[in-house]
DSSP file (Angstrom, degrees, kcal/mol; ACC not computed):
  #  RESIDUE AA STRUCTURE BP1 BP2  ACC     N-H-->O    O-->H-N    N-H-->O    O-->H-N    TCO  KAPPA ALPHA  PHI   PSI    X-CA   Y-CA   Z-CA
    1    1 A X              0   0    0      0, 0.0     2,-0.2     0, 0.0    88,-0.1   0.000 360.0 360.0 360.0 143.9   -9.3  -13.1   -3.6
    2    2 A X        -     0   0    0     86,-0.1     2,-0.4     3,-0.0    88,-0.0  -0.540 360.0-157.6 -76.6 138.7  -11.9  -10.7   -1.7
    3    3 A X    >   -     0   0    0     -2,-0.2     3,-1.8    85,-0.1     4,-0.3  -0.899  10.8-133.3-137.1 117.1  -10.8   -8.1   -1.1
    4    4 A X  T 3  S-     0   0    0     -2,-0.4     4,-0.1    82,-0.3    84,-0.1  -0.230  80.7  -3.8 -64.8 151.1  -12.7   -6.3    2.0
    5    5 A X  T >  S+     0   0    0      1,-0.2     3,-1.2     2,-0.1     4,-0.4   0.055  92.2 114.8  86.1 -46.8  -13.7   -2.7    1.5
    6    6 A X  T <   +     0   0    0     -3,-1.8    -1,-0.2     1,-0.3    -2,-0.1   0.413  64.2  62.3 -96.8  18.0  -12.4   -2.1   -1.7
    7    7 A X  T 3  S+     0   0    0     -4,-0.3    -1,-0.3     1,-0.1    -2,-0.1  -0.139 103.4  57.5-105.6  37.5  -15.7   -1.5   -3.8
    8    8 A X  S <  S+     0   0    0     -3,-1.2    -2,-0.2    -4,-0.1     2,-0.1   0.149  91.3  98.1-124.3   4.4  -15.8    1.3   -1.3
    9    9 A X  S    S-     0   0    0     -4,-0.4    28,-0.0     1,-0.1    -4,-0.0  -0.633  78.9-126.6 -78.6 149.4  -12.0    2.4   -2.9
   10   10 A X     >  -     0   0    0     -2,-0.1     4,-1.3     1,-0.1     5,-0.1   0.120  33.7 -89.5 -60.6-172.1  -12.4    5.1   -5.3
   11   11 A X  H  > S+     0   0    0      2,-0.1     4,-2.9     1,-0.1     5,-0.3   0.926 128.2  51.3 -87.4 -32.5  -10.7    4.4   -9.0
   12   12 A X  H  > S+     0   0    0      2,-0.2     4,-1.8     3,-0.1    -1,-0.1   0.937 110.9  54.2 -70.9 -26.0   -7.2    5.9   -8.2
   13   13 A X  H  > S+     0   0    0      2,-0.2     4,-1.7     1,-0.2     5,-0.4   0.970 113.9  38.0 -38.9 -82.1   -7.4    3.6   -5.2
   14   14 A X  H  X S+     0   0    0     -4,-1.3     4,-0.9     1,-0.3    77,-0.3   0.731 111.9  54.3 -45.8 -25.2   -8.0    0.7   -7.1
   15   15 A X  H >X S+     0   0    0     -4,-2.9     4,-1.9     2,-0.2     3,-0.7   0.919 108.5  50.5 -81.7 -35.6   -5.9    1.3   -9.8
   16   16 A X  H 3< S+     0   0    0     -4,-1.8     3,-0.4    -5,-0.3    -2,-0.2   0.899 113.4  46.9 -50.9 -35.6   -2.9    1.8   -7.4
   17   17 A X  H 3< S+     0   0    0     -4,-1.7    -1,-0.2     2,-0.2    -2,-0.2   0.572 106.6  56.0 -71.6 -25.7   -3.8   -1.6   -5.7
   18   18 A X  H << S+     0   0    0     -4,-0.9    -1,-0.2    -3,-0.7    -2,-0.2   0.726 109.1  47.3 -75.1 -36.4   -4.1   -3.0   -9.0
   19   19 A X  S  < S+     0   0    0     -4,-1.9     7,-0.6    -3,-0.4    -2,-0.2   0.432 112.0  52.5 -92.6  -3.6   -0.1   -1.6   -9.7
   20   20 A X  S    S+     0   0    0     -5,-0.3    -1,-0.3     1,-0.1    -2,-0.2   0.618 109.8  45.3-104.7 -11.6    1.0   -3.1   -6.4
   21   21 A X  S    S+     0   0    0     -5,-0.2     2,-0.4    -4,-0.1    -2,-0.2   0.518  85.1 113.4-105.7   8.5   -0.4   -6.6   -7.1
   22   22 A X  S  > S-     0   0    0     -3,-0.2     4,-0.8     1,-0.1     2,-0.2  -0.726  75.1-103.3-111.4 147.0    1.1   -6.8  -11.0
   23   23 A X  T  4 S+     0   0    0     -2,-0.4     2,-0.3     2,-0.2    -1,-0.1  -0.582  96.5  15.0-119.3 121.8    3.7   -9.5  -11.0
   24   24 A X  T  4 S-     0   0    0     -2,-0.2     2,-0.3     2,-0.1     0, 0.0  -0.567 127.5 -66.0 -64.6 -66.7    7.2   -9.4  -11.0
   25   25 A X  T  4  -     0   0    0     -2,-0.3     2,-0.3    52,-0.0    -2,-0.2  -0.950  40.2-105.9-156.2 156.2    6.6   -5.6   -9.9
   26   26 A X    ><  -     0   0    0     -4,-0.8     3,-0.5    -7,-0.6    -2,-0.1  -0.505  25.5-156.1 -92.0 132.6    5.4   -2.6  -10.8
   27   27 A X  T 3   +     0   0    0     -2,-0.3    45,-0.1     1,-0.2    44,-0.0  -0.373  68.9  34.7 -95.6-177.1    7.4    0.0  -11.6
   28   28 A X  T 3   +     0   0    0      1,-0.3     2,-0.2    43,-0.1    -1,-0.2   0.482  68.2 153.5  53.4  38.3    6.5    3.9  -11.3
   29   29 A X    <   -     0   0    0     -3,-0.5    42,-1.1    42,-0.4     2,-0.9  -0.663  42.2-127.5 -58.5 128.8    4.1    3.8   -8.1
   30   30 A X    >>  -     0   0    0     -2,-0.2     3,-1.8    40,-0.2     4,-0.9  -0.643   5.6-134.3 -70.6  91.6    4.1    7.2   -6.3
   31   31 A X  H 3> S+     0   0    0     -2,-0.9     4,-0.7    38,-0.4     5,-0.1   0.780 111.3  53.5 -22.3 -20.7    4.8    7.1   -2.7
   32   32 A X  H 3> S+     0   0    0     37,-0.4     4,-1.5     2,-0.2    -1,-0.3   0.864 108.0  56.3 -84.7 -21.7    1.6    9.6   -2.3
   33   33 A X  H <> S+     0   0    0     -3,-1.8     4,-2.8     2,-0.3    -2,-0.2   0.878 109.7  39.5 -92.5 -57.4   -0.2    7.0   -4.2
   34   34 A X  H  X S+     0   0    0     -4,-0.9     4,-2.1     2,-0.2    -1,-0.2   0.946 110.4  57.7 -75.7 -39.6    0.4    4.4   -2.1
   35   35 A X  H  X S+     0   0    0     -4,-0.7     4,-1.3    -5,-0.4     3,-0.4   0.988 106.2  60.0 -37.7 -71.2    0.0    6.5    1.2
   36   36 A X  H  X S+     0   0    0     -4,-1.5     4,-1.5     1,-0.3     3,-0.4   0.780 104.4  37.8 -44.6 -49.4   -3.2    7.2    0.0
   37   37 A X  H  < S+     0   0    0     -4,-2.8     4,-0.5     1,-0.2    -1,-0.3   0.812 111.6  61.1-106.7  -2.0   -4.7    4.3   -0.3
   38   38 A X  H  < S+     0   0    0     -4,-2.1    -2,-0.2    -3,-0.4    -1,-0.2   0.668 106.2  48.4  16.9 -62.6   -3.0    3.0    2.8
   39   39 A X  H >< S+     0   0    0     -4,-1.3     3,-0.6    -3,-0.4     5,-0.2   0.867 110.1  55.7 -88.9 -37.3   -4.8    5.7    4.6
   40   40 A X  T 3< S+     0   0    0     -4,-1.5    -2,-0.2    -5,-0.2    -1,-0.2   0.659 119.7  28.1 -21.7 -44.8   -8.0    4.4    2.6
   41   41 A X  T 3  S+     0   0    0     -4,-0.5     2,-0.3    -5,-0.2    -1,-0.2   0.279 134.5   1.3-122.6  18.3   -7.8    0.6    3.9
   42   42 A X  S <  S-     0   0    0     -3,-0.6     2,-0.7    14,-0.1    14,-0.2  -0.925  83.7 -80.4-175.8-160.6   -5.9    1.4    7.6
   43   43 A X  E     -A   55   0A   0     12,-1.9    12,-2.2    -2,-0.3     2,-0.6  -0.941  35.0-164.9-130.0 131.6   -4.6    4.1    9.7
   44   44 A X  E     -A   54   0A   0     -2,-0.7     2,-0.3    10,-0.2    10,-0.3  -0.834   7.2-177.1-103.3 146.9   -1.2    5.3    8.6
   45   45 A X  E     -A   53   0A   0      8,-4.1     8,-2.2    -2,-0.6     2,-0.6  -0.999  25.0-133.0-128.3 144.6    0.6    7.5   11.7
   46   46 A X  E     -A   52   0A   0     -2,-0.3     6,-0.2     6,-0.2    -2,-0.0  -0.967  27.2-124.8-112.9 151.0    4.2    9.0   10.5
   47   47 A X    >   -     0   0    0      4,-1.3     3,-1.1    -2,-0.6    -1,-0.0  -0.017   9.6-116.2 -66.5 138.8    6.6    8.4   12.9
   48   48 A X  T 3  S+     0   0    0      1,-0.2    -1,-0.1     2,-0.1     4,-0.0   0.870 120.1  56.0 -61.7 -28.6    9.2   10.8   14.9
   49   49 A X  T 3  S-     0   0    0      1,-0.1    -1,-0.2     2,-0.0     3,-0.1   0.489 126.4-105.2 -86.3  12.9   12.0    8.8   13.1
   50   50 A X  S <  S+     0   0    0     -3,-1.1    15,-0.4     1,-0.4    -1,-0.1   0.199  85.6 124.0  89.8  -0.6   10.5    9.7    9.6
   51   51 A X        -     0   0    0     13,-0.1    -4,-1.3     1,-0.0     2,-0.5  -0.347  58.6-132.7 -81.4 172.0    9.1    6.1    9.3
   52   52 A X  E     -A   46   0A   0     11,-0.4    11,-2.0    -6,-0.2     2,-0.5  -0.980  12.2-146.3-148.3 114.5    5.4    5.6    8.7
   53   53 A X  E     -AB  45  62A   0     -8,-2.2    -8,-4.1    -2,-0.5     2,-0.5  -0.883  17.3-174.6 -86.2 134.5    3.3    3.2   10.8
   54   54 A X  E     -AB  44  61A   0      7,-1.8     7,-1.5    -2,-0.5     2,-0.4  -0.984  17.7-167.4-141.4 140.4    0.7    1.5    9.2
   55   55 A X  E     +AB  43  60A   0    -12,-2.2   -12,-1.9    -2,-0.5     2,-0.3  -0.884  10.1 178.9-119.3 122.4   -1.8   -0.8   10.6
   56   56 A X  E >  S- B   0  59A   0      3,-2.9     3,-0.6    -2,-0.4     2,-0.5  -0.667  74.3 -52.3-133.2  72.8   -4.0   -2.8    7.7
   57   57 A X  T 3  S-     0   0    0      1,-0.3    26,-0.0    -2,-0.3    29,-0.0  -0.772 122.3 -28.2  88.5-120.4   -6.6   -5.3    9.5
   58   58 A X  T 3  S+     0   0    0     -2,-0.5    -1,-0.3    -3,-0.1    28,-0.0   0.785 114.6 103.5 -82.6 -27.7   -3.7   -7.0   11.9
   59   59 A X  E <   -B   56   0A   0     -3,-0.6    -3,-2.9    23,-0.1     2,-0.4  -0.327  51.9-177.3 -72.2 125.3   -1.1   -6.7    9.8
   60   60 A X  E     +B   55   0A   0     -5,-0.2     2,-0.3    -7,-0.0    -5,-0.2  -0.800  11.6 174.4-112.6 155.8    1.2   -3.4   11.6
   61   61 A X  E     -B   54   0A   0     -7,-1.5    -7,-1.8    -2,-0.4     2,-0.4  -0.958  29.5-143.9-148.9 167.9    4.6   -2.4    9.2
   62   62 A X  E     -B   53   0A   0     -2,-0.3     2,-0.6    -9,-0.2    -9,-0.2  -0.984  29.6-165.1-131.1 134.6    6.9    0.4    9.8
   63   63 A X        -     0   0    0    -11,-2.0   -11,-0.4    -2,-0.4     2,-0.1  -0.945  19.4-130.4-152.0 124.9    7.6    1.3    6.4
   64   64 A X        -     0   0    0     -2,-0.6     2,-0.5   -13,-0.2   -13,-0.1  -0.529  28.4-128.6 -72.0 133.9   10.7    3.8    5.1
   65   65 A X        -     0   0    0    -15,-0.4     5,-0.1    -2,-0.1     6,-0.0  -0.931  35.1-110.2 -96.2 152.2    9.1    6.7    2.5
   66   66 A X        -     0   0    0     -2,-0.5     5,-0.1     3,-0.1     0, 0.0  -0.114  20.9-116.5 -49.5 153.6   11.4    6.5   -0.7
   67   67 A X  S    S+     0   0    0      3,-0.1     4,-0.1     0, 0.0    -1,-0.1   0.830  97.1  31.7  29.0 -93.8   13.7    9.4   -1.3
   68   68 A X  S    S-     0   0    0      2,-0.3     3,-0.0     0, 0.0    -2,-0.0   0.450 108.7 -78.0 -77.3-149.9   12.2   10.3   -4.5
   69   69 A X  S    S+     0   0    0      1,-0.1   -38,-0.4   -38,-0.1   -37,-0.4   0.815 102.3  69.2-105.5 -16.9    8.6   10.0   -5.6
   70   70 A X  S    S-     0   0    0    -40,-0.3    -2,-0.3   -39,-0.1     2,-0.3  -0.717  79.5-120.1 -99.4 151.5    8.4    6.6   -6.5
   71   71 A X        -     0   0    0    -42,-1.1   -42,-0.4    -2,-0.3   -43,-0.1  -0.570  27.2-118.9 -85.6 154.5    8.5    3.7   -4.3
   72   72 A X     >  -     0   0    0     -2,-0.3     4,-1.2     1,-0.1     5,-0.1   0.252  30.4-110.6 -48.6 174.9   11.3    0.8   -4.6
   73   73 A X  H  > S+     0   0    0      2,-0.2     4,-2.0     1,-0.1     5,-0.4   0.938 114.8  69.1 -99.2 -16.5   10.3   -2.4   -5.3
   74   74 A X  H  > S+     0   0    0      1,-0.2     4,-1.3     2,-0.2     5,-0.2   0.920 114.7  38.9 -33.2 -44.1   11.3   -3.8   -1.5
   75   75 A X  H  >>S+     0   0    0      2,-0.2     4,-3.1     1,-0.2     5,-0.6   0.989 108.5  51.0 -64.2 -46.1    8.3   -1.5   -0.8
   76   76 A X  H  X5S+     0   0    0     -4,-1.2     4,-2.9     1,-0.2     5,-0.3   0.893 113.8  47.6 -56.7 -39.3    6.3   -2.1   -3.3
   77   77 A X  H  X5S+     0   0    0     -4,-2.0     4,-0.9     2,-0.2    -1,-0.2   0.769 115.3  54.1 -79.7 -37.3    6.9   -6.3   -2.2
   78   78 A X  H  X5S+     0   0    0     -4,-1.3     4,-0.8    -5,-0.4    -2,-0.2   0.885 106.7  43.7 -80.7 -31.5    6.1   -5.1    1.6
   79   79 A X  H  X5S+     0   0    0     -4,-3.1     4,-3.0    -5,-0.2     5,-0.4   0.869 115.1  49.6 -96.9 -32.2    3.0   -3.5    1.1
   80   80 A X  H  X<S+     0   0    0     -4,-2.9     4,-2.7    -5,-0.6     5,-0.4   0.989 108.4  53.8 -51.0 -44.5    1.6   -6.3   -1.2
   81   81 A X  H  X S+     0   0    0     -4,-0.9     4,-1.0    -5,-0.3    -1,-0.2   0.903 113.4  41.9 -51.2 -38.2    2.6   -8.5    1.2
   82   82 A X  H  X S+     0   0    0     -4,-0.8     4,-2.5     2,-0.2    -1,-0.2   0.886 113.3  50.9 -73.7 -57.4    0.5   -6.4    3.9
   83   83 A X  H  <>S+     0   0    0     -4,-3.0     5,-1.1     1,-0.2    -2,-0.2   0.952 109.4  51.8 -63.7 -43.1   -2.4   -5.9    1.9
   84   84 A X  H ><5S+     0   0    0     -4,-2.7     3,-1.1    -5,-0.4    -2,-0.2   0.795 110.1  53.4 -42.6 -38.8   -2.5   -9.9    1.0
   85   85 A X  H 3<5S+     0   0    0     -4,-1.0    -1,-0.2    -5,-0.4    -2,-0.2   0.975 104.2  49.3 -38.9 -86.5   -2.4  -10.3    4.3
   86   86 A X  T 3<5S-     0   0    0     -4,-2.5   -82,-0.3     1,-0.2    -1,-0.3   0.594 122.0 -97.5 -41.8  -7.2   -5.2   -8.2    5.0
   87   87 A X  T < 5S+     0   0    0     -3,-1.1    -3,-0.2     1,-0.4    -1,-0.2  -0.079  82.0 129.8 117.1 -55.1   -7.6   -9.9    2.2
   88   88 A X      < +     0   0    0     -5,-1.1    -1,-0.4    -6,-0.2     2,-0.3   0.049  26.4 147.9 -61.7 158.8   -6.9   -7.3   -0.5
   89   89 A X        -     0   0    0    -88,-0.1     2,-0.4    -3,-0.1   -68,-0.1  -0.929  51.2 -53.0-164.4-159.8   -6.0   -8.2   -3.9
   90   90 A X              0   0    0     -2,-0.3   -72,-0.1     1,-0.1   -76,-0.0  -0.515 360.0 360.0 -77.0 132.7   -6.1   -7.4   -7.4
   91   91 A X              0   0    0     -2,-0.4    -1,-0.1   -77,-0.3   -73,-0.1   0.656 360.0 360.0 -94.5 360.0   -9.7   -6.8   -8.7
């Protein structure tokens, strides 16, 4: 898969994008990690209700930040889903 952009991602980009694409899912992603490169491949806004919009090519999600520091894997399964969308994949 092409993945637009992303030989412009640094290596903690890629390697996060690399931990969102690994199959069932990956466990111990940081929620700043993924925000990050989020803000990297889209425009993230956060939200008055604590929710985070993020817009990735077409694809818009309104996306809950975990609790802790890592995200669940329903996120983890929503923002692959978003970035696939968008083109990205694993490199």
């Amino acid at each position: 898969m092409t993945s637009p952009g992303s030989e412009h991602l640094d290596s903690r980009h890629r390697d996060t994008l690399r931990q969102i694409f690994e199959h069932p899912s990956s466990h111990n992603i940081e929620w700043r990690a993924v925000l990050s490169l989020l803000e990297a491949v889209g425009t993230v806004t956060e939200r008055h209700d604590g929710k985070v919009a993020v817009t990735v090519g077409s694809e818009q999600e309104f996306l809950e930040p975990p609790a802790g520091k890592d995200v669940d894997v329903q996120l983890v399964v929503d923002v692959r889903r978003m970035l696939a969308s968008a083109g990205y994949g694993p490199s």
